[in-house]
C-alpha positions in Angstrom: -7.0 -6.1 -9.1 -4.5 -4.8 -11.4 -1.1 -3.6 -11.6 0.1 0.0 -12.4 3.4 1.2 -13.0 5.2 4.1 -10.7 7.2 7.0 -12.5 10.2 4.6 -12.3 8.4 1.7 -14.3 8.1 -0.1 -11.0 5.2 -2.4 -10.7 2.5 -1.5 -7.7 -0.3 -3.3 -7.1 -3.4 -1.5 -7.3 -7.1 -3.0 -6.2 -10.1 -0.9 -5.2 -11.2 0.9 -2.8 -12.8 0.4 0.3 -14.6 3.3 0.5 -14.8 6.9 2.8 -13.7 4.6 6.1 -10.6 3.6 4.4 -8.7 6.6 2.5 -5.4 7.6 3.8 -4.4 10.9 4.0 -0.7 12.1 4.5 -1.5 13.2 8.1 -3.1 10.6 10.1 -2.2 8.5 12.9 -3.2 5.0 13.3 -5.7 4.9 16.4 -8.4 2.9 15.5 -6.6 1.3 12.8 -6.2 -2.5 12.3 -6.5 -4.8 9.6 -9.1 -7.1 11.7 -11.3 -3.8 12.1 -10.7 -3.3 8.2 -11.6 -7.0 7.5 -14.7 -7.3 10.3 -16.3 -4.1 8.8 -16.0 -4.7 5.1 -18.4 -5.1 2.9 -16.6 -4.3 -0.4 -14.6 -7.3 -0.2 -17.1 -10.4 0.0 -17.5 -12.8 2.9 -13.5 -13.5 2.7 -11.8 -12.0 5.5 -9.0 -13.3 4.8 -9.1 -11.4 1.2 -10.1 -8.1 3.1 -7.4 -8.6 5.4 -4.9 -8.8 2.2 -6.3 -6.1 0.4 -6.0 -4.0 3.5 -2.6 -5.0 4.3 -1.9 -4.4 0.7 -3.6 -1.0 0.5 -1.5 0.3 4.0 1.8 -0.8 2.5 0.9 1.7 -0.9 0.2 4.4 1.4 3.1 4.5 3.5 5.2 3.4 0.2 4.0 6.5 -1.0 4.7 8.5 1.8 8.1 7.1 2.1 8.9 8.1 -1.7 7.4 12.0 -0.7 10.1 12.1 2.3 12.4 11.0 -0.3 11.8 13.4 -2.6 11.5 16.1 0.3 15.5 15.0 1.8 16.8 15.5 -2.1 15.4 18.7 -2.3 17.0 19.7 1.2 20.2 18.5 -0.6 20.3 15.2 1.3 20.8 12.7 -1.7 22.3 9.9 0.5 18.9 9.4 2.5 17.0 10.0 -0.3 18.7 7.2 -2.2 18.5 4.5 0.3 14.5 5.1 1.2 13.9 5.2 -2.8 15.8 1.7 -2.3 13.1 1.0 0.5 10.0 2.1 -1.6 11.4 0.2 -4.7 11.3 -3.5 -2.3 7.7 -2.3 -0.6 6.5 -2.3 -4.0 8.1 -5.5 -5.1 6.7 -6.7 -1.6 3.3 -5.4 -2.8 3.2 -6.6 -6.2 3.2 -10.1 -4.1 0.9 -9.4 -2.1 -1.5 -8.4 -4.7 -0.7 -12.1 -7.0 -1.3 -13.4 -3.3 -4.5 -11.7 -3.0 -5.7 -12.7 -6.4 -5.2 -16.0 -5.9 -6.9 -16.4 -2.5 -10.3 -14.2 -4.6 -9.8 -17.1 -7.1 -10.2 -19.6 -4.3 
């Protein structure tokens, strides 16, 4: 686990990856998708589920952070800067939220 920095100097926490099974792609849906399926079927995490569950938790919250900041970026260029402001607002406290769950999830692996 370690921490990277957005294009704002934000920090986002960045851990690895689960493999083909758990890449997010900007047009899915959720069926099928749960943290306990994430945590019961992993095998890249150890024999923590409670680990897996954070890093999957962790992992979901960067995706749709990062989908968020793409509709932001989409409602400035369509000349809606209000919006655009207040979900760059909203991606700014996932990633603070994330950068605690990652210090969270590093603490339980040290555990």
């Amino acid at each position: 686990m370690h921490i990277v920095y957005d294009e704002n100097g934000n920090p986002i926490a960045h851990g690895h990856d689960h493999g083909e099974g758990h890449h997010h792609h900007h047009d899915h849906d959720h069926a099928g998708c749960s943290p306990e399926a994430c945590a019961d079927g992993c095998t890249g995490c150890g024999a923590d589920k409670t680990a897996a569950l954070l890093d999957y938790m962790l992992k979901h919250n960067e995706h749709h952070a990062a989908e968020l900041d793409q509709l932001a970026d989409k409602l400035r260029a369509d000349g809606k800067d209000a919006a655009a402001d207040q979900i760059k607002k909203a991606v700014d406290e996932f990633n603070k939220g994330n950068l605690y769950l990652s210090l969270a999830l590093a603490t339980v692996k040290e555990q």
